[in-house]
Structure formats: C-alpha cells, structure tokens
Kinemage of the C-alpha trace (Angstrom):
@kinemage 1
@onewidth
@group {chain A} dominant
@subgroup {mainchain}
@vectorlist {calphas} color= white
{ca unk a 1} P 101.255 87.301 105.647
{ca unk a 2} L 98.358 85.521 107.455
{ca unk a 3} L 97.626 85.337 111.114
{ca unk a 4} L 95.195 82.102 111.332
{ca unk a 5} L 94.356 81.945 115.727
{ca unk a 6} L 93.705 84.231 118.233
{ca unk a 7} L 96.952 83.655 120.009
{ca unk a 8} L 99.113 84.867 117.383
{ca unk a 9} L 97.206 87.620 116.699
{ca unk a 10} L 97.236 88.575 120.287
{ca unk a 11} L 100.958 87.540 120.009
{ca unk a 12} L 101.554 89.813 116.813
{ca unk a 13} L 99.696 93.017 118.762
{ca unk a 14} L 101.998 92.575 121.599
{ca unk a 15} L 105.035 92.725 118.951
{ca unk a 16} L 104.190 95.435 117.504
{ca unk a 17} L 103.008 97.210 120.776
{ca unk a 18} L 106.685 96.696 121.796
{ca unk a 19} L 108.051 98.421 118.576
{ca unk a 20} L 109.622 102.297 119.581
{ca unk a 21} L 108.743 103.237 115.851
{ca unk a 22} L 106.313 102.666 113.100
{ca unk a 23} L 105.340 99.933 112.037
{ca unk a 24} L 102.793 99.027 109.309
{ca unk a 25} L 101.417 96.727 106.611
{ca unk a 26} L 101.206 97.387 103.112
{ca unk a 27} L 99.409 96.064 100.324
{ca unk a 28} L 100.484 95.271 96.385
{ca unk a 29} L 97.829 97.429 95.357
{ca unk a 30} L 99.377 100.449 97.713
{ca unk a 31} L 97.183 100.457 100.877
{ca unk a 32} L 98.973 101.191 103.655
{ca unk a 33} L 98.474 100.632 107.416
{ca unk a 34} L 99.846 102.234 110.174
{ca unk a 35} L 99.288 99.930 113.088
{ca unk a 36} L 101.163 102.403 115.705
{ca unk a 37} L 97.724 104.410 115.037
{ca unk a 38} L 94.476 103.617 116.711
{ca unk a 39} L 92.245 105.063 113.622
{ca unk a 40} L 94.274 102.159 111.507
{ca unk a 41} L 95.390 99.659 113.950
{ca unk a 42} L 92.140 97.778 113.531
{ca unk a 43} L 91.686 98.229 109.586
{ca unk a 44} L 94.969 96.452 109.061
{ca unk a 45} L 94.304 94.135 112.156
{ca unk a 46} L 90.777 93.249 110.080
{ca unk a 47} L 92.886 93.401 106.564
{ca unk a 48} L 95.525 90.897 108.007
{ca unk a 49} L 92.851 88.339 108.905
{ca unk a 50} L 91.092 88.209 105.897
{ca unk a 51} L 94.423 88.155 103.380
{ca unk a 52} L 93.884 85.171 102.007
{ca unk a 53} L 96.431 85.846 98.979
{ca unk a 54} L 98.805 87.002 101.651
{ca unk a 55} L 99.289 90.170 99.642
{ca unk a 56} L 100.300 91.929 102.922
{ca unk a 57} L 103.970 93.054 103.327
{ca unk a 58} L 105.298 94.550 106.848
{ca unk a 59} L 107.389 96.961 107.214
{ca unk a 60} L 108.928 98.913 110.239
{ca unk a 61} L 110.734 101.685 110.860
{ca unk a 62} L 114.157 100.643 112.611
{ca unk a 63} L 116.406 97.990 113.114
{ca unk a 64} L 115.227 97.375 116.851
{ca unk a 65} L 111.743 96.883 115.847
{ca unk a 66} L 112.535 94.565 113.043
{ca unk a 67} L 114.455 92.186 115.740
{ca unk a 68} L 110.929 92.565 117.765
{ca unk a 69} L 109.116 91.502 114.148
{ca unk a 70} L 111.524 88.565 113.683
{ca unk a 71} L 110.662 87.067 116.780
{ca unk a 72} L 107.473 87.021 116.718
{ca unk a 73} L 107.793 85.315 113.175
{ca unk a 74} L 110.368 83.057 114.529
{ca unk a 75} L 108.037 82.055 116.676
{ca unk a 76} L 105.071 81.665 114.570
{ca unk a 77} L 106.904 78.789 112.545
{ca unk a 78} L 107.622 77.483 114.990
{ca unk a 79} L 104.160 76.626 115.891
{ca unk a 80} L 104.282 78.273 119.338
{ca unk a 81} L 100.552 79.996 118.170
C-alpha cells in the first residue's frame, strides 16, 4: 500500500480519523503501527509514504471501520486523489 499525493493522504487521515476502533499498518517484517495513536500516527504516516515495496498491510479493528477503509480505497482507484 502506497499513498503517492497529498490529497489522498489527507483523504486516507480523514478515513481513518472516522474509524470508532483501531486501526493500523503492519509490516512483513512485524512492525506495527497504530495510527489511532498520536506517538505512531506519524511513524506509519512517514512509513506509508516511503513503502516503495508496498510491504504495508492495514488492518482495523471492526467491520464498520473496514466499510470506512474500503471507501477510501474505492475511491483511490478510482482516481478521485
């Protein structure tokens, strides 16, 4: 996962803003993210933007919030960012 311009990372922030529960990014090599937490919000943020391999997986915590995720992803391939 990749987020290449400015609007879909501001896009992406809102998402997960909107999510009730966790939600957070996760590496193959086991780091782990929680971006409902200010102290890692902008590690991942930083990781995210530089995953060129797009080893980054995202995970949340409840169905809601994974409708919020799908959106946003929807929307991304879309080419609305």
């Amino acid at each position: 996962m990749k987020i290449r311009t400015t609007e879909a990372l501001k896009a992406f922030e809102k998402s997960v803003e909107q999510c009730a529960g966790s939600v957070y990014l996760k590496s193959v090599n086991g780091e782990c993210y929680d971006l409902k937490k200010e102290e890692f919000r902008s590690q991942g943020i930083r990781r995210l933007m530089e995953d060129e391999k797009e080893e980054l997986e995202l995970f949340v915590s409840n169905r809601y919030d994974n409708m919020i995720m799908l959106r946003f992803f929807v929307a991304a391939g879309e080419g609305v960012f």
